[in-house]
C-alpha positions in Angstrom: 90.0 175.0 196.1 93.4 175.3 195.0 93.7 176.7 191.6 96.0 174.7 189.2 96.7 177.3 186.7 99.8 179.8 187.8 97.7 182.8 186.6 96.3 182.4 190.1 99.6 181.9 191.8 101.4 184.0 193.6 103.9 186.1 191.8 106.7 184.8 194.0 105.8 181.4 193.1 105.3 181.9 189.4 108.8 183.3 189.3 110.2 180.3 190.7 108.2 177.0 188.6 109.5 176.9 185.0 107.6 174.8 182.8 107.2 173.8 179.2 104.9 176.7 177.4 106.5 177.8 174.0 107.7 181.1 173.4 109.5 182.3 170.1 112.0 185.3 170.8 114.5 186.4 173.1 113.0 189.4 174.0 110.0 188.1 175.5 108.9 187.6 179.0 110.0 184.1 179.0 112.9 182.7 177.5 112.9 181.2 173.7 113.0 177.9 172.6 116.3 176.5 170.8 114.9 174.6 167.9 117.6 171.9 166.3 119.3 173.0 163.2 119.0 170.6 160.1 122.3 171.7 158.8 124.5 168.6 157.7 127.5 168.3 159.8 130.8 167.5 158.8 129.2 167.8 155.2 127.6 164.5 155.9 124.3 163.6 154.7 121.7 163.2 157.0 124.2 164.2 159.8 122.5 166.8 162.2 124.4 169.6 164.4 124.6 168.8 167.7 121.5 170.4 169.6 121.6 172.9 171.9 119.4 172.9 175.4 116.1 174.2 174.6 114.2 176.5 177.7 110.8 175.9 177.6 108.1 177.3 180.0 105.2 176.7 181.1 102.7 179.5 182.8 99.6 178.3 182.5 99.5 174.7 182.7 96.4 172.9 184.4 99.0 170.7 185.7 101.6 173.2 187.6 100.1 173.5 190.8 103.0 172.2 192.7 102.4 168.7 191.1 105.8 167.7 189.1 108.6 165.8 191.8 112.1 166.5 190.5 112.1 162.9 189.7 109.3 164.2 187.0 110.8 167.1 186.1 114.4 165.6 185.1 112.1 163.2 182.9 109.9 166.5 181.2 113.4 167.6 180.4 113.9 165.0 178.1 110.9 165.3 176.2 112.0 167.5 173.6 113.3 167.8 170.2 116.6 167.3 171.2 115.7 163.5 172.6 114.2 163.0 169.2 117.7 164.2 167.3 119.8 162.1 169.7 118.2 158.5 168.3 118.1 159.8 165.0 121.7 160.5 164.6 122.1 157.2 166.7 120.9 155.5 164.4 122.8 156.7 161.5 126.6 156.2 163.4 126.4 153.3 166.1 126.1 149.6 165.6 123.5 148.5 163.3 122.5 146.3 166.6 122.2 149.5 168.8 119.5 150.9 166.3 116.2 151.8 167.3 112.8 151.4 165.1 111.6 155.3 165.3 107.9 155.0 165.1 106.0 158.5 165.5 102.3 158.5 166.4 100.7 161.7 165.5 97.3 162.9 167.6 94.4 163.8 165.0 93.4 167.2 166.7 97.4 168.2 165.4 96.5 167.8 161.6 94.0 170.8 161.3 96.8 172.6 162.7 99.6 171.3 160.2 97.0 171.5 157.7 96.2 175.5 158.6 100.2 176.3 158.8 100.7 174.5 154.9 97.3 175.8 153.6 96.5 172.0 152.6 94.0 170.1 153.5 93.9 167.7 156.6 94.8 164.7 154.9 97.5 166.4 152.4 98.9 167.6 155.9 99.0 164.3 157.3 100.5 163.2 153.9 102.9 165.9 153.7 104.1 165.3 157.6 104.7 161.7 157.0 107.0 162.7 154.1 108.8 164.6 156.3 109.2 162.7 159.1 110.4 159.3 157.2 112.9 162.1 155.1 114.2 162.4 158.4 114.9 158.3 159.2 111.7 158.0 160.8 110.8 154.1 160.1 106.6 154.4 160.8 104.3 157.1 161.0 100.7 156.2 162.9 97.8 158.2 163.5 96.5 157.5 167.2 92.5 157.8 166.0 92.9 153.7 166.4 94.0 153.9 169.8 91.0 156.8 170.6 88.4 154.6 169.1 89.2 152.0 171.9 89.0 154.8 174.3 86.0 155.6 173.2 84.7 152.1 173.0 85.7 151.3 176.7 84.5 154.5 177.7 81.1 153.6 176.5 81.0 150.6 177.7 81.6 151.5 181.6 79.2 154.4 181.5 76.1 151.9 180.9 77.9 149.7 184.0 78.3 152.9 185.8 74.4 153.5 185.3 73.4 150.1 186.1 74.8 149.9 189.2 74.2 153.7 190.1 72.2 154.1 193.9 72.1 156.4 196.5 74.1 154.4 198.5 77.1 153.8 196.4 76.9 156.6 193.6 78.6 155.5 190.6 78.2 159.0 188.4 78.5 160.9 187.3 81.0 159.5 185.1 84.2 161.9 184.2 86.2 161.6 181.0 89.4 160.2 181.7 91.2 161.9 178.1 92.6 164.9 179.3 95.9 164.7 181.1 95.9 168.0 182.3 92.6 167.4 183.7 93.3 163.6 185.2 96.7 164.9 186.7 95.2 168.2 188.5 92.6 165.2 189.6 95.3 162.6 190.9 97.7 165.4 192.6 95.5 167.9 193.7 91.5 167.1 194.4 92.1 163.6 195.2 88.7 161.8 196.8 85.5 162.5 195.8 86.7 163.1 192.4 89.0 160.8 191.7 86.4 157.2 192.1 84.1 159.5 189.1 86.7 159.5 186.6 86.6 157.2 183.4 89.0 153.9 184.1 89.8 154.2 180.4 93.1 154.8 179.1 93.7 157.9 177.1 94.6 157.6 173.1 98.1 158.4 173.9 98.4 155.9 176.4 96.4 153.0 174.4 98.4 154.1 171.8 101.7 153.3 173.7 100.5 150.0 174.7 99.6 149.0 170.8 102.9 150.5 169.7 105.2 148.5 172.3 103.2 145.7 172.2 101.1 144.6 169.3 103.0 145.9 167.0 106.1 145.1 168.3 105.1 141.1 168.4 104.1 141.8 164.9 107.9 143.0 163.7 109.4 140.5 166.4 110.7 143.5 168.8 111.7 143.6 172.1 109.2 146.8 173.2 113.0 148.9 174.1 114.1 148.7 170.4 111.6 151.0 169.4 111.6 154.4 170.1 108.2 156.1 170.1 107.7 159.7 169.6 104.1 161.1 170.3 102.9 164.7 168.6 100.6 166.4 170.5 98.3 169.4 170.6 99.7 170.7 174.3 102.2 170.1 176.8 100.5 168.3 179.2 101.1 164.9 177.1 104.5 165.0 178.3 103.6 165.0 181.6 101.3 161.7 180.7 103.8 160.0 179.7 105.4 159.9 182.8 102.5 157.6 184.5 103.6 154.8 186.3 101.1 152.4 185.9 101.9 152.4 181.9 104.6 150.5 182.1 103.9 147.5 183.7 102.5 145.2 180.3 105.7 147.0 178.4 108.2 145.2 180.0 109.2 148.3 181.8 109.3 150.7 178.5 107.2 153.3 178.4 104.3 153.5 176.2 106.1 156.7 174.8 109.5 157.8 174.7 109.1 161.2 173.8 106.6 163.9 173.4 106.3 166.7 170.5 104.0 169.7 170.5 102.5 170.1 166.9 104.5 174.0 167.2 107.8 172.6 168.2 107.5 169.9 165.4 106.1 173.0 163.1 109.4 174.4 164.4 111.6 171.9 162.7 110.2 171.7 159.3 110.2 175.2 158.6 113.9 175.5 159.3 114.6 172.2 156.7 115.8 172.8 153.7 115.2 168.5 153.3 113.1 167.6 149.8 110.2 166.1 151.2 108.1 163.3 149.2 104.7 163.1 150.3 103.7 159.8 151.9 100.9 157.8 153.0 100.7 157.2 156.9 101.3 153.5 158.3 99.0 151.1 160.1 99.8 149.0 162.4 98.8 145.9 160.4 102.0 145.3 157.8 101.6 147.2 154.3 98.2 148.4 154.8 98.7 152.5 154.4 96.0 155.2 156.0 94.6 156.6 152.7 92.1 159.5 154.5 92.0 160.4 157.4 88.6 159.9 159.6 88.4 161.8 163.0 85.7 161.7 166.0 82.0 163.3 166.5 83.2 166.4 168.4 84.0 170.0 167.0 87.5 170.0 168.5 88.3 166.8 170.8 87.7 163.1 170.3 83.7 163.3 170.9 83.5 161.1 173.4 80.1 162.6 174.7 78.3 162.2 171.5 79.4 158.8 171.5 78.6 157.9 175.1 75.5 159.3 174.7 74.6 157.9 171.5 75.9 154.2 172.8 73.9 154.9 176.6 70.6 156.2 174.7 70.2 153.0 172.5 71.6 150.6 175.0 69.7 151.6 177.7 66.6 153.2 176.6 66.6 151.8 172.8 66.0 155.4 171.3 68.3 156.1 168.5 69.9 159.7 168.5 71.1 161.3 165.5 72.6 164.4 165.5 73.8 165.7 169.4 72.3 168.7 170.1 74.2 170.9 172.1 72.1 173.5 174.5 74.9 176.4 175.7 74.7 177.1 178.8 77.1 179.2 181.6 79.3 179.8 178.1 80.3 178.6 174.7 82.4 176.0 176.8 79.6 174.6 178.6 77.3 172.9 177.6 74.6 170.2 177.8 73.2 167.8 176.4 69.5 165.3 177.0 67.7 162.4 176.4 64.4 163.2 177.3 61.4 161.3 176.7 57.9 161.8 177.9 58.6 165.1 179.5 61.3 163.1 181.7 64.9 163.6 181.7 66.8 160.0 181.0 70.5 161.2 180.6 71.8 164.7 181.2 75.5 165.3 179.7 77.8 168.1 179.4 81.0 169.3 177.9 83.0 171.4 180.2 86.3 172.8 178.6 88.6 175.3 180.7 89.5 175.6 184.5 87.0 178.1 185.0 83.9 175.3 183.7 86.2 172.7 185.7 86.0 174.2 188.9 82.4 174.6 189.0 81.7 171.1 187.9 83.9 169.9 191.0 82.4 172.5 193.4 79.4 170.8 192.6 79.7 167.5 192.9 81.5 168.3 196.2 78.3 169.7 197.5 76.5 167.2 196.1 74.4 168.9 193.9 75.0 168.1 190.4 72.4 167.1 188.1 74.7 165.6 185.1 75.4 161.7 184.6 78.5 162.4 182.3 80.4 165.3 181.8 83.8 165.5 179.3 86.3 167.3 180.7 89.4 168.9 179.2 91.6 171.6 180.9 92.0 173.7 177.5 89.5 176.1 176.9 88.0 175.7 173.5 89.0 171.8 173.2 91.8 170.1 172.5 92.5 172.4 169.1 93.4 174.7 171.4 96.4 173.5 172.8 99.1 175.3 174.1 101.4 173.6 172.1 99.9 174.5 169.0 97.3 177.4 169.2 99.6 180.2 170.2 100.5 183.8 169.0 103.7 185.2 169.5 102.7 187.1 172.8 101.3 183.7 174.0 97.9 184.3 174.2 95.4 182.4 171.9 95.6 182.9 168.4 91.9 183.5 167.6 92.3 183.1 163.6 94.4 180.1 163.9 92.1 178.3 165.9 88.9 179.8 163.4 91.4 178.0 160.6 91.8 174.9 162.8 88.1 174.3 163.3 87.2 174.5 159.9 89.6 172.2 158.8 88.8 169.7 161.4 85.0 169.8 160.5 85.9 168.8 157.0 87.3 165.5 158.0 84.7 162.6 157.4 83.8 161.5 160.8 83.7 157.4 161.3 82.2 156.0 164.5 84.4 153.8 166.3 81.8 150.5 166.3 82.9 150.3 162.5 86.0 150.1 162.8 87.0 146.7 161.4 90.8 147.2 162.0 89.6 148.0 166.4 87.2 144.5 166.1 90.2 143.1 164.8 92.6 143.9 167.2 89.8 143.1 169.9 90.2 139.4 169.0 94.1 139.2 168.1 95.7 141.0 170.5 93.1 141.2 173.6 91.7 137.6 172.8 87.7 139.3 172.8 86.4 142.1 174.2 85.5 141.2 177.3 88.7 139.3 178.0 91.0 140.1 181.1 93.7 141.2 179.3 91.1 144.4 178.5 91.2 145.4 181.5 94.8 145.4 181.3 95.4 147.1 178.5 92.9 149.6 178.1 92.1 150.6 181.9 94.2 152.3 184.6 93.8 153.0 188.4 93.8 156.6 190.0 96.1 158.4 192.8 95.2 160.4 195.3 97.0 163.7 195.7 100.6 163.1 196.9 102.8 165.5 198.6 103.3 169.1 197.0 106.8 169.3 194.8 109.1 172.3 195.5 109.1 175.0 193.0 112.4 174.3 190.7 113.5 175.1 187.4 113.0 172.7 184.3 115.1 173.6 181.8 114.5 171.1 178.4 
C-alpha cells in the first residue's frame, strides 16, 4: 500500500514536495511562516501593511502522497492569511460596489483551542474571536456545528439504507465516514475502488457549510454567492485542500463553498501580534438577528461524534433498543476502538473509531481481504481526533503538544453537547431551503460523488 504520510517517503522525495505544516522560527528545519503585520499604514486606521509571502510546509500530511496537480497547488497558495488581508483592505479603499460581505465560519473542534491559548472558556473564546474578527471588518461570524448537524443527520440516515440493502452479493458496508478530508482525499487519489463505493455520500461540515453560506444565506441578504467572501477556520491543513473539490461548486454558481482557509494557529498568529481593542461579541446565525448565545458541540471526545450518533439513530431505528451512553471497548490502541449493539448473546451492529494512518491502514488492509467484521467505522487521518490538528496542536519542534491537547480536551468536554434531531434551526432549514427532507434538492446539497485515484502529481514547491 502506498503510504500517504511523507514520514514514509523517501528522503529525496520529501526534500522535493513542500506543503503547508506550520513552523515558527527561522532556524528550524523548515522555513517560518510570515504572519501579516497589523500595523496601520500610511497612519491610516484600519489600513494594513502590505503582506509578505508566507512559506508554509507540510511533512506529514495524510494527503501528500503525490496527490496535489499544480493546478491545486497554485490554488493551496492562496489559502492563507495574506488572501484574507487582500479583501479586507479591498474593502476599505475600492468602490463601495466592488466590496465583498466577509463572512468567517469557525469549526467547533478550533474553540477548545482558542479557549486553551486565552485561558477562557469555550464560549468566552468563541465570544472573544468574534470580537476580533468583526474589529477587523469582518461582516458575520458563524459557527459550522449547523452545517455538521446535517452531516450527521444525512449520515445517519444512509447507514440504515446502507444496512437495508446490505447482501452478499452487492455489499453495501461497511459504511466509512465521509468527514475527514485528509482521509476522503488519500481515498479519491490513492486507494481508489474498493474503498471508495464504502465511503459516506455526505458532505463534510465545511463543505455543507459552504453551500448554506453561498446559498441560503446569500438569498436571505439578496447576494449574488461571488459578493461574499467566505473564510473557513480549521483545526488542520487538509481543509484547504477540501476546498478545492470540484463537485462544490456546481449549486454555487461557480463560487466556491469557501474562499479561503485558516488554521486555528495561523489565525492564533494574527491576534497575538494586534494591538486592535477588541469588544467581545456574540456569534451570528444564519437566520437575521438571531445571535449564538452558547456554544453546543457533538457526542464525541474530540471530532463531531458521528459514531455515537449513527449508532444511537441505527440501534433505535432498526432494532428499537434505545442506547444511552456509547461505550467505548479499546482495542489495538487508545485510537481504536469499538463499539456494539448486542442483544441475546448476538452481535446487531459492530462500530469503530479509527484515528491515525497507522489504524487507517489496517482498516483498509482489511476490507481489501475481505475480512472485516465492522458495519461502520469513523475515520480521521489525525491521530487523537480532530483536536489534534496540525494546524493547531503543535509545539515549536512540530511534534504534538501533549499538554495543549490535555488543555483542549478538557475544554471541549465542558461544552453542553445537543444532538442534532433537536435542532429546530436544521428542521427549519430542512423545509425552507431544501423544500423537506427527503426532497431532491437534498441530494444536491448535502451529498457528493467519489473519484478514483488520478494520475500521480510531480513533486513541486508550494510556497503560500
Amino acid at each position: 500500500m502506498s503510504s500517504p504520510c511523507s514520514h514514509c517517503l523517501p528522503a529525496s522525495v520529501i526534500s522535493k514536495v513542500e506543503c503547508s505544516k506550520k513552523t515558527k522560527t527561522d532556524d528550524q528545519e523548515n522555513a517560518s511562516v510570515d504572519v501579516p503585520s497589523l500595523a496601520l499604514e500610511n497612519g491610516e486606521k484600519g489600513e494594513f501593511h502590505k503582506l509578505a509571502d508566507a512559506k508554509i510546509f507540510l511533512s506529514d500530511c495524510l494527503a501528500c502522497d503525490s496527490c496535489v496537480t499544480a493546478e491545486e497547488g497554485l490554488q493551496v497558495s492562496q489559502q492563507n492569511a495574506k488572501d484574507f488581508f487582500r479583501v479586507l483592505n479591498l474593502n476599505k479603499k475600492c468602490d463601495t460596489s466592488q466590496h465583498k460581505v466577509l463572512v468567517v465560519s469557525v469549526c467547533p473542534q478550533s474553540l477548545p483551542y482558542f479557549a486553551a491559548k486565552f485561558r477562557l472558556s469555550v464560549t468566552d473564546a468563541s465570544r472573544r474571536l468574534c470580537g476580533f474578527l468583526k474589529s477587523l471588518g469582518v461582516h458575520y461570524v458563524f459557527d459550522t456545528t449547523i452545517a455538521a448537524d446535517f452531516s450527521v443527520l444525512e449520515s445517519q440516515k444512509e447507514f440504515v439504507r446502507r444496512f437495508r440493502q446490505h447482501s452478499e452479493e452487492e455489499p453495501a458496508l461497511p459504511m466509512l465516514t465521509s468527514a475527514c478530508p485528509g482521509w476522503v482525499r488519500y481515498a479519491e487519489r490513492v486507494l481508489g475502488h474498493p474503498v471508495t463505493p464504502h465511503l459516506c455520500t455526505a458532505k463534510s461540515p465545511q463543505q455543507i457549510m459552504g453551500s448554506l453560506v453561498k446559498d441560503y444565506f446569500a438569498r436571505r441578504q439578496n447576494l449574488s454567492p461571488d459578493k461574499i467572501f467566505h473564510v473557513i477556520v480549521a483545526p488542520c491543513y487538509d481543509r484547504k485542500l477540501e476546498a478545492l473539490r470540484e463537485d462544490v461548486p456546481t449549486a454555487l454558481h461557480g463560487s466556491r463553498g469557501a474562499d479561503c482557509v485558516l488554521t486555528s494557529g495561523e489565525v492564533v498568529q494574527i491576534m497575538e501580534q494586534s494591538d486592535l481593542v477588541v469588544k467581545d461579541a456574540a456569534v451570528d446565525t444564519l437566520f437575521g438577528g438571531l445571535k449564538e448565545e452558547e456554544v453546543r458541540r457533538h457526542d464525541g471526545a474530540s471530532s463531531d461524534g458521528y459514531l455515537a450518533h449513527v449508532f444511537r439513530h441505527a440501534a433505535k431505528q432498526l432494532f428499537d433498543e434505545d442506547v444511552g451512553e456509547v461505550t467505548y471497548r479499546t482495542l489495538r490502541n487508545k485510537d481504536f476502538q469499538e463499539v456494539t449493539l448486542e442483544k441475546n448473546g448476538e452481535v446487531l451492529l459492530r462500530f469503530a473509531a479509527a484515528y491515525g494512518f497507522r489504524n487507517i491502514q489496517n482498516v483498509v488492509l482489511k476490507l481489501k481481504k475481505g475480512r472485516f467484521p465492522y458495519h461502520f467505522v469513523e475515520v480521521l487521518a489525525c491521530a487523537g481526533g480532530c483536536l489534534n490538528g496540525r494546524g493547531q496542536a503543535q509545539a515549536e519542534d512540530g511534534r504534538a503538544d501533549k499538554a495543549l491537547l490535555r488543555q483542549m480536551e478538557g475544554k471541549y468536554a465542558d461544552v453542553p453537547v445537543r444532538p442534532p434531531e433537536t435542532s429546530a434551526h436544521v428542521q427549519e432549514l430542512y423545509r425552507e431551503w431544501l423544500d423537506g427532507a427527503d426532497s431532491p434538492r437534498v441530494r444536491e446539497a448535502l451529498h457528493t460523488v467519489y473519484r478514483g485515484p488520478g494520475l500521480p502529481a510531480a513533486s513541486r514547491d508550494i510556497k503560500w
